[in-house]
PyMOL CGO cylinders between C-alpha atoms (Angstrom):
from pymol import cmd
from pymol.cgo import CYLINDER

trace = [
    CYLINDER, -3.91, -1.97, 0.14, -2.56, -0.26, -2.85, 0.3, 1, 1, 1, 1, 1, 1,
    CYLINDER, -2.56, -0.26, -2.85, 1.02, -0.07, -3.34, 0.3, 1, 1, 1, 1, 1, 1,
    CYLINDER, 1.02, -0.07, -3.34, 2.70, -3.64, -4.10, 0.3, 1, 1, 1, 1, 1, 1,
    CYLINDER, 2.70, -3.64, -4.10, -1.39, -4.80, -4.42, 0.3, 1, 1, 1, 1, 1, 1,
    CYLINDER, -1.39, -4.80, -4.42, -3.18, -3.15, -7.32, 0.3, 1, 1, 1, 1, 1, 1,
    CYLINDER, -3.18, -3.15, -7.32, 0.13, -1.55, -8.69, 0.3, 1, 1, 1, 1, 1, 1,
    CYLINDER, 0.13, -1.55, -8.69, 4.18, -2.94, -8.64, 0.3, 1, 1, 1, 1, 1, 1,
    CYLINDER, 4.18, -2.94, -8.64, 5.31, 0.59, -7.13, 0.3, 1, 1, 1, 1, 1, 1,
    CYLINDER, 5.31, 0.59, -7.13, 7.59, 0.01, -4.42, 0.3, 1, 1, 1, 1, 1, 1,
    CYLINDER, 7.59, 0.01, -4.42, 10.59, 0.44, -6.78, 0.3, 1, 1, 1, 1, 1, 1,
    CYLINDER, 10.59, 0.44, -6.78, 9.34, 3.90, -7.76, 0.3, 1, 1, 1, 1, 1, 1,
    CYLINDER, 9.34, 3.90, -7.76, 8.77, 5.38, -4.49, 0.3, 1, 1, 1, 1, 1, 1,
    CYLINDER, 8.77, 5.38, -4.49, 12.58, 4.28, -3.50, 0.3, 1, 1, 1, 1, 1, 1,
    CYLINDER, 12.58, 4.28, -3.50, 13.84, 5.61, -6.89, 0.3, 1, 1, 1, 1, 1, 1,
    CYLINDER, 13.84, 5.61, -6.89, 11.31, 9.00, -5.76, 0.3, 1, 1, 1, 1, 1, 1,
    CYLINDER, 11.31, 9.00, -5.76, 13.48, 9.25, -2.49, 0.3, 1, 1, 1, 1, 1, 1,
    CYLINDER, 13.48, 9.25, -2.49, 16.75, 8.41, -4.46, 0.3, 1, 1, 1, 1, 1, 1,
    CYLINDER, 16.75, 8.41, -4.46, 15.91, 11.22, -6.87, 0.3, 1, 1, 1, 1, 1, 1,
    CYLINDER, 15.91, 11.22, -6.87, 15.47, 13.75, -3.51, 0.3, 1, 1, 1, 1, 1, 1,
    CYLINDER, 15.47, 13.75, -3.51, 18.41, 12.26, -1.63, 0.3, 1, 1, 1, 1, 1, 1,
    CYLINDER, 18.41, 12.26, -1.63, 20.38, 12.84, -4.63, 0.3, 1, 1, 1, 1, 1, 1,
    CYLINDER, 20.38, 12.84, -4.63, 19.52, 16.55, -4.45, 0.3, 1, 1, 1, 1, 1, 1,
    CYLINDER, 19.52, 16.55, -4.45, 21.16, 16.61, -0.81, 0.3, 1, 1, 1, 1, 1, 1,
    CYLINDER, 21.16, 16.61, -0.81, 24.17, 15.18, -2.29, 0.3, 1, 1, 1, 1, 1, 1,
    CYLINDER, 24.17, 15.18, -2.29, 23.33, 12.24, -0.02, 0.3, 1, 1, 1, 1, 1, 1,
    CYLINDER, 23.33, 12.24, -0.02, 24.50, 8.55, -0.84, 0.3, 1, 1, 1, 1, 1, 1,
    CYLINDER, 24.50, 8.55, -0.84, 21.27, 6.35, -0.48, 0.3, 1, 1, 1, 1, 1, 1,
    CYLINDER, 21.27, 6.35, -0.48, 21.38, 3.55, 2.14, 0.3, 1, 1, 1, 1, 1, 1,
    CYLINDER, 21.38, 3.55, 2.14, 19.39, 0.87, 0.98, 0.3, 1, 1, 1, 1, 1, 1,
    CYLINDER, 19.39, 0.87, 0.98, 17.18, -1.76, 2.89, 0.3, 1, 1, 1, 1, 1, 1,
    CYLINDER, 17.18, -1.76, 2.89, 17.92, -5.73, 2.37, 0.3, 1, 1, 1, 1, 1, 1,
    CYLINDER, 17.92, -5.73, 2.37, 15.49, -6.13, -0.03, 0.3, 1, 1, 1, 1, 1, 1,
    CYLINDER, 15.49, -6.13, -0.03, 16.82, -3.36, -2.25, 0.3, 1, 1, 1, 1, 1, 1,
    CYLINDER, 16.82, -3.36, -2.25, 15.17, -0.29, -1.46, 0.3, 1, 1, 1, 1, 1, 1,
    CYLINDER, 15.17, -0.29, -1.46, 15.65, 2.84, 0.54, 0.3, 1, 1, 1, 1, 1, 1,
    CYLINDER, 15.65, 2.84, 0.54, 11.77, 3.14, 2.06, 0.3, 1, 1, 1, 1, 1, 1,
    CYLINDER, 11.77, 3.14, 2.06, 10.44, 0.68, 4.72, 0.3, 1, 1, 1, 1, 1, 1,
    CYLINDER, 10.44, 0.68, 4.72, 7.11, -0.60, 2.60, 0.3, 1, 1, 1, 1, 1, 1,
    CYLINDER, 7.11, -0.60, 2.60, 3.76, -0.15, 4.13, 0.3, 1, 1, 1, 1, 1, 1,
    CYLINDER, 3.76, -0.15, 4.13, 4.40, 2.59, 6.23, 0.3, 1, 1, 1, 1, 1, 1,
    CYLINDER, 4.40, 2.59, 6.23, 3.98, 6.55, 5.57, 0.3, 1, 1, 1, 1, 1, 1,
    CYLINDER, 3.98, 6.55, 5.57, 6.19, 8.68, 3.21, 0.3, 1, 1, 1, 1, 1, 1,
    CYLINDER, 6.19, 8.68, 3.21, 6.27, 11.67, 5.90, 0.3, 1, 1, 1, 1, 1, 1,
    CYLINDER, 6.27, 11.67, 5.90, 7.19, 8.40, 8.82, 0.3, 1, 1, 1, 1, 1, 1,
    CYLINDER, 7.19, 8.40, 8.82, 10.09, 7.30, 5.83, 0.3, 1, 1, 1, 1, 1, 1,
    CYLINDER, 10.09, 7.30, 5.83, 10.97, 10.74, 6.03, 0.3, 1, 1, 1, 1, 1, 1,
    CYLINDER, 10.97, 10.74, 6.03, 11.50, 11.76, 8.99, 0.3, 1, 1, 1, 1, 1, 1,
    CYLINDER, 11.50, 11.76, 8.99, 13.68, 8.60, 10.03, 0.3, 1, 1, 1, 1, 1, 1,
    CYLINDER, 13.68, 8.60, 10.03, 16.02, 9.12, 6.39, 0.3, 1, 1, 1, 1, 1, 1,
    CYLINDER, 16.02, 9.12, 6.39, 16.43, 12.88, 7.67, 0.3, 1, 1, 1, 1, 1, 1,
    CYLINDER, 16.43, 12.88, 7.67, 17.97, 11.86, 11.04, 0.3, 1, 1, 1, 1, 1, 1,
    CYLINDER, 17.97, 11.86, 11.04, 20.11, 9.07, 9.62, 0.3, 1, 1, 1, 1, 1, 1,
    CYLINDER, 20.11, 9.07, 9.62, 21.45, 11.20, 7.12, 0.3, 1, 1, 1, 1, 1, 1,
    CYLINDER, 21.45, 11.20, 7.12, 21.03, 14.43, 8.85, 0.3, 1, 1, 1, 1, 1, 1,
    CYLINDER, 21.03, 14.43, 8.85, 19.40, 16.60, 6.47, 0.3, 1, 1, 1, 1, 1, 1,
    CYLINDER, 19.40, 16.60, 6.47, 18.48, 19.74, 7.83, 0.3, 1, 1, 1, 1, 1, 1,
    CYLINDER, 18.48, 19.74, 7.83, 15.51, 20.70, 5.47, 0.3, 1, 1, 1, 1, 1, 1,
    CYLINDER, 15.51, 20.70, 5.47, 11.82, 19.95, 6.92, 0.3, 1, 1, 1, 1, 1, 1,
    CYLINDER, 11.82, 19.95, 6.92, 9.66, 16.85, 6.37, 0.3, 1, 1, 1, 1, 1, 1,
    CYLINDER, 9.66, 16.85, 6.37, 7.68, 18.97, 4.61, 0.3, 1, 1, 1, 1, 1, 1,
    CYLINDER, 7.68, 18.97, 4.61, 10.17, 20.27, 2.34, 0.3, 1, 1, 1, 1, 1, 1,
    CYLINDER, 10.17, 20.27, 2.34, 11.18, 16.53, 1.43, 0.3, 1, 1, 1, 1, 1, 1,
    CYLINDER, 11.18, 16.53, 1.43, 7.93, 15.75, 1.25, 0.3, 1, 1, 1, 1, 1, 1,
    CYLINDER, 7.93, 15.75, 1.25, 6.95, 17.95, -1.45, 0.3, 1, 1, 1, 1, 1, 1,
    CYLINDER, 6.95, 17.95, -1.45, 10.19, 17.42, -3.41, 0.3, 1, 1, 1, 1, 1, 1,
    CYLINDER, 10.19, 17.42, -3.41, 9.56, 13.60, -3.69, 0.3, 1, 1, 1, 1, 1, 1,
    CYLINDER, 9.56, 13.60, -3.69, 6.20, 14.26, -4.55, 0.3, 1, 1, 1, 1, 1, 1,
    CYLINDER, 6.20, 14.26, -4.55, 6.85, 16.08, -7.76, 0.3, 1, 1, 1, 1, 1, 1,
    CYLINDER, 6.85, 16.08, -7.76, 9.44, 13.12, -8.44, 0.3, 1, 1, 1, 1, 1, 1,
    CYLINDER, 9.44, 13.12, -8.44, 7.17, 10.08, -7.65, 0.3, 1, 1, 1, 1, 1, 1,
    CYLINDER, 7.17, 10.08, -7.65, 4.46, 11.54, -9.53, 0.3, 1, 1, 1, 1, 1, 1,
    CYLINDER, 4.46, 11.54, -9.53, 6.18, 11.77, -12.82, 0.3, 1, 1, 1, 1, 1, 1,
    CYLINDER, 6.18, 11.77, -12.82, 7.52, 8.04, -12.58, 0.3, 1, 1, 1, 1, 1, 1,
    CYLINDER, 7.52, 8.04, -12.58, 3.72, 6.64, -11.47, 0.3, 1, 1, 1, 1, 1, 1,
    CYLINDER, 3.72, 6.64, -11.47, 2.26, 8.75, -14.60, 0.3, 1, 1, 1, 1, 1, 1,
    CYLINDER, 2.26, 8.75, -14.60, 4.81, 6.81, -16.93, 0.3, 1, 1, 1, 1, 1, 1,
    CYLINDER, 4.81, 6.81, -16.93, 4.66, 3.46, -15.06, 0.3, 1, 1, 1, 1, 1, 1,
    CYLINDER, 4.66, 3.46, -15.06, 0.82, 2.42, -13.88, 0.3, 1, 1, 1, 1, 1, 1,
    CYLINDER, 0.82, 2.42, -13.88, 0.18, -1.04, -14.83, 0.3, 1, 1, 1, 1, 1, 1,
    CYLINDER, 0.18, -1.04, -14.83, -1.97, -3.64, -12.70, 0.3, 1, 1, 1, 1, 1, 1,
    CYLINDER, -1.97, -3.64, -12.70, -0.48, -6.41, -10.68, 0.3, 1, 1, 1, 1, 1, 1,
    CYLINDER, -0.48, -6.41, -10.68, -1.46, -9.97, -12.10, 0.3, 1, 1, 1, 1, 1, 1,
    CYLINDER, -1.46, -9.97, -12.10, -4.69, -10.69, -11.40, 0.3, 1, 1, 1, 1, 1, 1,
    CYLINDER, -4.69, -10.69, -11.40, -5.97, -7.82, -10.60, 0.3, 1, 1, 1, 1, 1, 1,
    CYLINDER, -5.97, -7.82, -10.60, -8.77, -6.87, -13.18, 0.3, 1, 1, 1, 1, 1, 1,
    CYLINDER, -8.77, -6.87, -13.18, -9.94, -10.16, -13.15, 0.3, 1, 1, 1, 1, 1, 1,
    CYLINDER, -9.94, -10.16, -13.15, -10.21, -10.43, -9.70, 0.3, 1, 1, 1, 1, 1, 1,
    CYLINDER, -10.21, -10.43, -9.70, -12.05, -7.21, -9.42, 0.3, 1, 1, 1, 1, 1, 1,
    CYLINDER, -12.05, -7.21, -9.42, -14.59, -8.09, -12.05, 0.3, 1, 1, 1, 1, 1, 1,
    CYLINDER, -14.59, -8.09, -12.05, -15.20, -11.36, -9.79, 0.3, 1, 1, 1, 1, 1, 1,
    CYLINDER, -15.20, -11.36, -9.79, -15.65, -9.55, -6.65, 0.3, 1, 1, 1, 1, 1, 1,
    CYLINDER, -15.65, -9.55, -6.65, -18.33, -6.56, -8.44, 0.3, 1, 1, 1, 1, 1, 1,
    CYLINDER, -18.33, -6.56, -8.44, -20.10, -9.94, -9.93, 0.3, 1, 1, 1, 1, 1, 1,
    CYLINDER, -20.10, -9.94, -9.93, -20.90, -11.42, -6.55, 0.3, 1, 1, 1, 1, 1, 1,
    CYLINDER, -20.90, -11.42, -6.55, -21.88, -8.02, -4.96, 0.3, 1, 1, 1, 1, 1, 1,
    CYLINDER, -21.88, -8.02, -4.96, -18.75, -8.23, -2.70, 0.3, 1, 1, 1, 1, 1, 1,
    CYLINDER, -18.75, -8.23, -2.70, -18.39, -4.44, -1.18, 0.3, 1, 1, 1, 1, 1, 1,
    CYLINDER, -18.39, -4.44, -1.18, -14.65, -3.24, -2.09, 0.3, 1, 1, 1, 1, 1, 1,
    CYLINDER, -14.65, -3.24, -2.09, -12.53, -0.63, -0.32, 0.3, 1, 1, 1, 1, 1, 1,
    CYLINDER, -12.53, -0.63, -0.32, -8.91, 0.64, -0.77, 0.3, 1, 1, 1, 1, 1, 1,
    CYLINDER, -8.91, 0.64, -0.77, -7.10, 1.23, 2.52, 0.3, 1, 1, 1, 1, 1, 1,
    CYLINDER, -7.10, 1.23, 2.52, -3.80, 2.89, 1.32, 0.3, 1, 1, 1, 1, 1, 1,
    CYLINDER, -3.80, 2.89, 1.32, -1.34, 4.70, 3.77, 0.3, 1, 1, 1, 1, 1, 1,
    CYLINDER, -1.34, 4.70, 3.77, -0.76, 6.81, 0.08, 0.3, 1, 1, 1, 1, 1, 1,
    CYLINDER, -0.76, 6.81, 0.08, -1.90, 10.41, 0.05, 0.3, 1, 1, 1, 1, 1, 1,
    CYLINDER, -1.90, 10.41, 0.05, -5.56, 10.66, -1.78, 0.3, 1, 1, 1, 1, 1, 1,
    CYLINDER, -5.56, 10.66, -1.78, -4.19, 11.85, -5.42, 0.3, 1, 1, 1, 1, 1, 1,
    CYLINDER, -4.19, 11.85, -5.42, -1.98, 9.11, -5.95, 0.3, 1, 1, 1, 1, 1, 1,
    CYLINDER, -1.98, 9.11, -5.95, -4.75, 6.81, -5.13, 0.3, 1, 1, 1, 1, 1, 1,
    CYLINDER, -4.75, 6.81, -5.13, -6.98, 8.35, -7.49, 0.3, 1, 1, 1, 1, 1, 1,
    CYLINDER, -6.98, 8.35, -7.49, -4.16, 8.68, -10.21, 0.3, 1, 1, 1, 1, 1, 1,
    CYLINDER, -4.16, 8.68, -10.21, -3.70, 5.01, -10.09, 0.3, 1, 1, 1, 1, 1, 1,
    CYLINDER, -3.70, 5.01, -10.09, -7.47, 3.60, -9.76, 0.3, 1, 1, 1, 1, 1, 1,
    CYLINDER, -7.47, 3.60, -9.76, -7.98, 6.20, -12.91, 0.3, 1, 1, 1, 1, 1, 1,
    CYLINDER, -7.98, 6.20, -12.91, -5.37, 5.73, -15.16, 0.3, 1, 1, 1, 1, 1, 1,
    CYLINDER, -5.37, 5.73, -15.16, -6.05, 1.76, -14.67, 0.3, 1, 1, 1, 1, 1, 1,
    CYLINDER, -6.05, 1.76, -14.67, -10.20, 2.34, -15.23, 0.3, 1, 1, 1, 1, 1, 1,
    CYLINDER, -10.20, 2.34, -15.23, -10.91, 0.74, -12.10, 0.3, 1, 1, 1, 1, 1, 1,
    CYLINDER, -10.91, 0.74, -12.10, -12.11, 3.28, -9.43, 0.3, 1, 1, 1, 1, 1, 1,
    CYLINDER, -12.11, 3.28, -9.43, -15.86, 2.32, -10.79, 0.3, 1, 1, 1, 1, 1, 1,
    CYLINDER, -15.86, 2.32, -10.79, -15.00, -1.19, -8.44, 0.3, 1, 1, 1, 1, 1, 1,
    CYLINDER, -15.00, -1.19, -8.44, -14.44, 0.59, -5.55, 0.3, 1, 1, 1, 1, 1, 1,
    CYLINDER, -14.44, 0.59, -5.55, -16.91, 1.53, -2.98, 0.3, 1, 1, 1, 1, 1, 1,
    CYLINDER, -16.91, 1.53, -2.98, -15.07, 3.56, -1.07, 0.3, 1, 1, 1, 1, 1, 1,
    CYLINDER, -15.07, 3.56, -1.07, -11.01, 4.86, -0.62, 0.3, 1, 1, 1, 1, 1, 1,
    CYLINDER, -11.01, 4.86, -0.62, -9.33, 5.53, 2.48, 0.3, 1, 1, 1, 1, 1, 1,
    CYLINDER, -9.33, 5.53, 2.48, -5.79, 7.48, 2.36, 0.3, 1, 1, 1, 1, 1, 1,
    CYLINDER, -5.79, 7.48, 2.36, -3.09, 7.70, 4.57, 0.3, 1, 1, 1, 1, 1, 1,
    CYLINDER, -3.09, 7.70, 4.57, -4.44, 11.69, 4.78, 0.3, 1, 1, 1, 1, 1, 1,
    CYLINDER, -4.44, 11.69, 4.78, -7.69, 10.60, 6.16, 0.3, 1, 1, 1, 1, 1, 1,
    CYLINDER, -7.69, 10.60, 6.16, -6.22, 8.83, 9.43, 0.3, 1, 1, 1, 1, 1, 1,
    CYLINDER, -6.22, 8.83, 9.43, -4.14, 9.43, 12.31, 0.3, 1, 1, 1, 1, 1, 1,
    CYLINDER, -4.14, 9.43, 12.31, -2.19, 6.78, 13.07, 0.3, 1, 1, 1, 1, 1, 1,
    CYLINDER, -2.19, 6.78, 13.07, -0.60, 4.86, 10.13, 0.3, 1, 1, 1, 1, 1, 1,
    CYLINDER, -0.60, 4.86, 10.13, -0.09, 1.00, 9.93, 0.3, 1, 1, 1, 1, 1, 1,
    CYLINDER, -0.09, 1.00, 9.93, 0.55, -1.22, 11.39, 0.3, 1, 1, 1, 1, 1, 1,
    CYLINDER, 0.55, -1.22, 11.39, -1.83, 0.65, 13.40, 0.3, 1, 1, 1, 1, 1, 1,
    CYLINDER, -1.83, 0.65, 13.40, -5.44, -0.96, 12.49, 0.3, 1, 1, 1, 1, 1, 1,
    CYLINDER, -5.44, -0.96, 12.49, -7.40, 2.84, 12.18, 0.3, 1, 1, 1, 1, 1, 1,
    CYLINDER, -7.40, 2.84, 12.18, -7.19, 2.83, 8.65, 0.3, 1, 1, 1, 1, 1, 1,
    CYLINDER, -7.19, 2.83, 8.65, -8.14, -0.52, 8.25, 0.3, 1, 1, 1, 1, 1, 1,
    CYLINDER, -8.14, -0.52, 8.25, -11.23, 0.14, 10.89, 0.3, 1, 1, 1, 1, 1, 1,
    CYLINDER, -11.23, 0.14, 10.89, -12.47, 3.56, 8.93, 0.3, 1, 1, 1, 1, 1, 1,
    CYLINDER, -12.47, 3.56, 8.93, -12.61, 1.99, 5.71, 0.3, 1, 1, 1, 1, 1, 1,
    CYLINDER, -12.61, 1.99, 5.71, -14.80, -1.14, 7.05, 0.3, 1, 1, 1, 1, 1, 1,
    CYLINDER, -14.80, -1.14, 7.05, -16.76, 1.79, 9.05, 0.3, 1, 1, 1, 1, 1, 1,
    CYLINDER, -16.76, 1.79, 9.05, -17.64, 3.62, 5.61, 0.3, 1, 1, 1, 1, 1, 1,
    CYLINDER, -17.64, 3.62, 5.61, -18.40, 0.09, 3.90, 0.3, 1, 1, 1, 1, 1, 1,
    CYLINDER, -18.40, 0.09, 3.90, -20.55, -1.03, 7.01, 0.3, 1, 1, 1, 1, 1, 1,
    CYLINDER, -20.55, -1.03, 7.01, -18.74, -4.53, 6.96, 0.3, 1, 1, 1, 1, 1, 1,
    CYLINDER, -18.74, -4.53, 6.96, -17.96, -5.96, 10.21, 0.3, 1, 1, 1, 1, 1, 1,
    CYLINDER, -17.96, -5.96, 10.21, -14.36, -6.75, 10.87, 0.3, 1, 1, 1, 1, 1, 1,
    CYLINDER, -14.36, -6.75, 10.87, -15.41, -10.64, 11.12, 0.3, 1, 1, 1, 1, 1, 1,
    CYLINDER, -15.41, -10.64, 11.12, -16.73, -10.72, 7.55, 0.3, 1, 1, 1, 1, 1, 1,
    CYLINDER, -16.73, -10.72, 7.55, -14.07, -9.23, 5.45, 0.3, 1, 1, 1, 1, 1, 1,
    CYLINDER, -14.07, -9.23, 5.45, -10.70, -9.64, 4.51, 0.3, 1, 1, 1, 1, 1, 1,
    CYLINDER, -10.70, -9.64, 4.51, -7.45, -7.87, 3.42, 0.3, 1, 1, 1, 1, 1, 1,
    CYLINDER, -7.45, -7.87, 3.42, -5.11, -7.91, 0.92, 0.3, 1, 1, 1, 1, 1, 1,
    CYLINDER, -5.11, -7.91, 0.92, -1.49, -7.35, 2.00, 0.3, 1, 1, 1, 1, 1, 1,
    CYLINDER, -1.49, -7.35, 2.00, 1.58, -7.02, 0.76, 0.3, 1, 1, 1, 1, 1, 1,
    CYLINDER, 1.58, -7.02, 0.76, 3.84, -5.74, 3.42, 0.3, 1, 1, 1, 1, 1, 1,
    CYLINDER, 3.84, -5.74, 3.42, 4.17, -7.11, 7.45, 0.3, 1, 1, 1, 1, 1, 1,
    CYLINDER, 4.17, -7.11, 7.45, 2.89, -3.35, 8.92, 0.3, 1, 1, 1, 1, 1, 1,
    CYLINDER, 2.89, -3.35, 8.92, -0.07, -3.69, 6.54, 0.3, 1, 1, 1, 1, 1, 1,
    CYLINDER, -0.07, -3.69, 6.54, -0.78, -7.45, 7.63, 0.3, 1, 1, 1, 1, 1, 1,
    CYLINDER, -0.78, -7.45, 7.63, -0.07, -7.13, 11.71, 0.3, 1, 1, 1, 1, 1, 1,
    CYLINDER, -0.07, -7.13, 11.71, -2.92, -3.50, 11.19, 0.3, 1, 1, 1, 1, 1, 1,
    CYLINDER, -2.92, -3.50, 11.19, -5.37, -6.17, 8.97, 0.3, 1, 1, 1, 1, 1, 1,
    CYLINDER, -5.37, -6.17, 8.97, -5.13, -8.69, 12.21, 0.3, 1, 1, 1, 1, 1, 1,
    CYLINDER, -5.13, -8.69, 12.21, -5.59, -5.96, 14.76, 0.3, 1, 1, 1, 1, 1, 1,
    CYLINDER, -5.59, -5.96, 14.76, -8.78, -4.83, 13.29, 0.3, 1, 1, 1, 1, 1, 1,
    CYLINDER, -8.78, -4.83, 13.29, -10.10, -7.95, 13.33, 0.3, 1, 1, 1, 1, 1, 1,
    CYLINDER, -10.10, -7.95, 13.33, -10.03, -8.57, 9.64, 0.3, 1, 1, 1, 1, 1, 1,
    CYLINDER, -10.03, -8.57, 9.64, -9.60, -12.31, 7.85, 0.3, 1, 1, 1, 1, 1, 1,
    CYLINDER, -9.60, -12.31, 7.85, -5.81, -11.52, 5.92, 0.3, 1, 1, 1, 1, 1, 1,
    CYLINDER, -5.81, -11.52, 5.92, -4.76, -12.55, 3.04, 0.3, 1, 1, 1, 1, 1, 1,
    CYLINDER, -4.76, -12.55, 3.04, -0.47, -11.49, 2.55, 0.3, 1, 1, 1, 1, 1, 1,
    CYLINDER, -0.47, -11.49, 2.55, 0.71, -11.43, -1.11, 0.3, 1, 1, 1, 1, 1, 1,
    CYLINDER, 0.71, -11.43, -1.11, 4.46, -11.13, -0.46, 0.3, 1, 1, 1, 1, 1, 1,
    CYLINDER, 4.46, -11.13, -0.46, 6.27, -9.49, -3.66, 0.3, 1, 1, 1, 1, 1, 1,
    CYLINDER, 6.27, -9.49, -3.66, 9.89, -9.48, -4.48, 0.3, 1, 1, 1, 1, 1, 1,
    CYLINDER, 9.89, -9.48, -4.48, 10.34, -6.77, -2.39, 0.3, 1, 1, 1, 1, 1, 1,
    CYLINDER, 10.34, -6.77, -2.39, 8.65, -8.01, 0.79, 0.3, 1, 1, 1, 1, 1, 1,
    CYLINDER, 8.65, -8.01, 0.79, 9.93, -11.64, 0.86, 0.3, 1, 1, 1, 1, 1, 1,
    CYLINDER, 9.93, -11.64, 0.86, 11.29, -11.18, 4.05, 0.3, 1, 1, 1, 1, 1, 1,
    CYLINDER, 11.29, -11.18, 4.05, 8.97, -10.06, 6.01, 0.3, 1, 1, 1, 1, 1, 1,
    CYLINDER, 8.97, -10.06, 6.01, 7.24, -11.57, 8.77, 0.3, 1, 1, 1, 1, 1, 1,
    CYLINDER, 7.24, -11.57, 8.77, 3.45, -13.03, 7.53, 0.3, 1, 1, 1, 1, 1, 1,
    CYLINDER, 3.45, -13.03, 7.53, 2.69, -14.62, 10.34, 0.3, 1, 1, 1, 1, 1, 1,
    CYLINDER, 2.69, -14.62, 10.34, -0.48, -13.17, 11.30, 0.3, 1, 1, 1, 1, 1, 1,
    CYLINDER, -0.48, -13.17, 11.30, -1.89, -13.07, 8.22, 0.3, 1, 1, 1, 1, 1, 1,
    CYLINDER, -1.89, -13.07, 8.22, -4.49, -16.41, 7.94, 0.3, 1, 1, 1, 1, 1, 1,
    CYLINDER, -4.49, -16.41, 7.94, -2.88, -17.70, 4.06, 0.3, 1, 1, 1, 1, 1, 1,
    CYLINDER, -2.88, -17.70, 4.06, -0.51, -16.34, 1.99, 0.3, 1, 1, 1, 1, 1, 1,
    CYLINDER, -0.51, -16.34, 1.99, -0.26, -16.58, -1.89, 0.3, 1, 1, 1, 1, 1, 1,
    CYLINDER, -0.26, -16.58, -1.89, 1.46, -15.66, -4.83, 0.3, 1, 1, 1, 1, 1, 1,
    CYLINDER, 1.46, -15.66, -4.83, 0.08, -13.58, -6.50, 0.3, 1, 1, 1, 1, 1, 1,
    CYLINDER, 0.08, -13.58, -6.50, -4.11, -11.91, -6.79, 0.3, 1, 1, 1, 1, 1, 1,
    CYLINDER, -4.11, -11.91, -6.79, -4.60, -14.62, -9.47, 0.3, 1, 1, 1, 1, 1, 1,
    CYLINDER, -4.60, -14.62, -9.47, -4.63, -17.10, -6.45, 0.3, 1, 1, 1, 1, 1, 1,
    CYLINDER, -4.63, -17.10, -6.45, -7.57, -15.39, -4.47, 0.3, 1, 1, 1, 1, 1, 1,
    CYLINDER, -7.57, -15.39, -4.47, -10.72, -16.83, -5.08, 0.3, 1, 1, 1, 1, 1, 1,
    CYLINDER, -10.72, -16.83, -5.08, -14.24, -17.15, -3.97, 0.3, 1, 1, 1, 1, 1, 1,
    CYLINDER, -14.24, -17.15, -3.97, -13.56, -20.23, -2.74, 0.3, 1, 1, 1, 1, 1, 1,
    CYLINDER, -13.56, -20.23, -2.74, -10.37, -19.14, -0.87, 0.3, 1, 1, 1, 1, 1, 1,
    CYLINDER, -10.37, -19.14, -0.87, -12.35, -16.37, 0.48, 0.3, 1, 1, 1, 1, 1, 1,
    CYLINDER, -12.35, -16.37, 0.48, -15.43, -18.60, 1.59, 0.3, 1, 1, 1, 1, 1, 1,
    CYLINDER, -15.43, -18.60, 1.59, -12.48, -20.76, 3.50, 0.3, 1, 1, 1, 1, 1, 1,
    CYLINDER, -12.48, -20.76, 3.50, -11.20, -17.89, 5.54, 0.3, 1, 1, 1, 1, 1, 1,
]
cmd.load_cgo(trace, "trace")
């Protein structure tokens, strides 16, 4: 996963809907944990459930462009890794461990992440939300991106921050590892086989365990 993995941006993507909510004149209603988006699912499936609740007659496609131009300008100003994360990935490209990124993110904030970060030379292959069907916690994206990395299900893992993203991991048949952030304490982990705090926790060890 991306969002609330590599990067800390579930705050911008609600403060991206705020911003377009705003626009409608609409007062946000926000989740328990402080923001307006459910994490780990879609932007357009975020959408279309904030349109009928606050009944805003413009397209999915409308909103979604509008909070596009918003989000991106807060993720240019506000990419910085996750703890752990460089480290981790310099552990993983030592041992010859095949990495993916299975984000339900559109493709160019993927890339505008992994690059402004210097780490899309880790990365074997990326996976998008645009590049699937069904989003989590269907397992689809989760099953493509092993597909692509010709890893069987039973010899990976996945790193999750969010319940959708751990209950797709587990459906695919994946070993999952849930890194619950402030904004995802709540959530139900599980099915995910060991849960940490934070990327500095995952090891080779840990993942020889699993």
């Amino acid at each position: 996963d991306m969002d609330g993995v590599i990067i800390d941006s579930e705050h911008l993507q609600s403060e991206s809907f705020e911003t377009v909510l705003n626009e409608y004149g609409v007062k946000p209603h926000y989740q328990q944990n402080g923001l307006i988006q459910i994490i780990g699912i879609r932007a357009g499936d975020n959408w279309k459930r904030l349109k009928k609740y606050h009944k805003i007659t413009d397209s999915v496609e409308v909103l979604l462009g509008k909070k596009e131009k918003a989000y991106i300008k807060l993720l240019k100003a506000n990419i910085k890794p996750t703890k752990g994360l460089i480290a981790l990935l310099k552990l993983l490209k030592q041992r010859e461990i095949k990495l993916g990124i299975a984000s339900s993110s559109p493709l160019n904030h993927i890339l505008l992440v992994v690059k402004g970060l210097g780490i899309i030379k880790y990365f074997d292959e990326i996976v998008s939300g645009q590049d699937v069907i069904n989003g989590k916690p269907h397992p689809e994206i989760f099953l493509k991106t092993l597909k692509l990395l010709k890893v069987k299900p039973k010899y990976s893992a996945v790193l999750e921050d969010a319940e959708s993203g751990v209950i797709a991991a587990h459906a695919a048949g994946t070993k999952v590892i849930a890194i619950p952030n402030k904004h995802t304490l709540e959530h139900n982990f599980s099915k995910a086989d060991i849960i940490v705090k934070s990327l500095s926790d995952v090891t080779i060890e840990l993942l020889e365990s699993l």
